[in-house]
C-alpha positions in Angstrom: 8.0 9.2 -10.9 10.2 10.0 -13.9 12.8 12.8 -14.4 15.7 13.5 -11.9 15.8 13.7 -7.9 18.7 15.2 -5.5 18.9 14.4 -1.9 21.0 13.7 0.6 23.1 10.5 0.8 21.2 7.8 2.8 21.7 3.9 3.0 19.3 3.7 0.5 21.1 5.4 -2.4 24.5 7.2 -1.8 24.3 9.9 -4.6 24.0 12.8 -3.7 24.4 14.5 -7.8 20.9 14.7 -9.5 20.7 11.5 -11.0 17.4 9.5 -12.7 14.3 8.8 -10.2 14.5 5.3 -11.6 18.0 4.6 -10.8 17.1 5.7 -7.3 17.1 3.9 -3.9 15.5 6.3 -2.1 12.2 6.5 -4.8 12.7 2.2 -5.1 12.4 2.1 -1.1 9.7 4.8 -0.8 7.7 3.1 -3.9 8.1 -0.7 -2.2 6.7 1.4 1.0 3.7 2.5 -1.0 2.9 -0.2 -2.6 2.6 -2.5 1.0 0.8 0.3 2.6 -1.5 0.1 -0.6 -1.7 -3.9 -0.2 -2.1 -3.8 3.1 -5.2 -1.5 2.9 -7.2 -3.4 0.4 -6.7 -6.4 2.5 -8.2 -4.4 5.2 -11.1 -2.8 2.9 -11.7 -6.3 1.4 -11.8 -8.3 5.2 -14.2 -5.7 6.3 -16.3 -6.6 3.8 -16.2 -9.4 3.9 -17.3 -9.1 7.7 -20.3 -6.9 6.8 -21.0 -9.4 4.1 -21.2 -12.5 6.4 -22.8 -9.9 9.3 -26.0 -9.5 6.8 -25.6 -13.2 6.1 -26.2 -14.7 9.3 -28.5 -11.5 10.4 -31.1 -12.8 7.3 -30.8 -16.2 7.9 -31.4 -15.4 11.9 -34.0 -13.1 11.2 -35.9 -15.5 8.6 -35.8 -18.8 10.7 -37.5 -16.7 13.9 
């Protein structure tokens, strides 16, 4: 997010004169934000496969030692 943002003053980033998106604490908290919520949901995709994987795991070796 380049360029220049205006907003109302908030703990995050007092200024409330158009100033640069990278000098921002409002953009730095809403990007750290992001960023978890991204984390956060590939752990969750990658745990769910890896449930599925071990599901079809045990399911094979069950169904091939009946």
């Amino acid at each position: 997010m380049d360029g220049m943002v205006i907003h109302i003053a908030t703990r995050e980033c007092p200024i409330t004169q158009p100033h640069p998106a990278m000098e921002c604490g409002v953009v730095a908290a809403r990007r750290q934000c992001q960023e978890e919520g991204d984390s956060a949901m590939r752990r969750q995709h990658q745990d769910e496969q890896g449930q599925v994987t071990e599901g079809v795991r045990w399911h094979r070796s069950h169904s091939s030692a009946s």
